[in-house]
C-alpha positions, 0 to 999 in steps of 0.5 A: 501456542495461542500467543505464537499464532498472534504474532504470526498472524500480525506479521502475515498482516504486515507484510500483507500491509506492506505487498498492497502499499508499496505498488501505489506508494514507490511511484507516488514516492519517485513522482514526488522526487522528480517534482521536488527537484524540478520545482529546486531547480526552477524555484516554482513553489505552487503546491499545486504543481507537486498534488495533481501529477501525485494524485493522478499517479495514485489514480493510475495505480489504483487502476492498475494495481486495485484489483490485485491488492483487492485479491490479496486483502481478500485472501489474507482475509478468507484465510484469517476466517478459516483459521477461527474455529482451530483457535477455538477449543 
């Protein structure tokens, strides 16, 4: 019973893990690969070019999208909390 509840509880902080990267890293990801393909195309190689539009979307995602992850976390964590005494027999 005990080692049913762990795996739930892992892959509930998995997927959790998942629903809070995934709105900062899939912009960050498309960012990379439009900058990737310009500096091919261009053949300018200053890392520079590829670290500052990336850092400034992550800046703007985590303005955009923090307080919601923040809620999630917070959430999965109230819940992992309540849960505590029932394991405890």
């Amino acid at each position: 019973m005990e080692a049913d509840y762990f795996i739930g509880v892992a892959q509930q902080a998995l997927w959790i893990l998942a629903l809070a990267a995934a709105p900062i890293l899939i912009p960050v990801l498309v960012v990379g690969v439009l900058l990737g393909m310009v500096q091919a195309a261009t053949s300018i190689n200053e890392q520079t070019l590829s670290f500052v539009p990336k850092l400034i979307v992550t800046a703007i995602c985590l303005a955009i999208f923090g307080g919601s992850i923040l809620v999630l976390l917070t959430d999965f964590t109230r819940d992992l909390y309540a849960q505590i005494p029932a394991l405890v027999h």
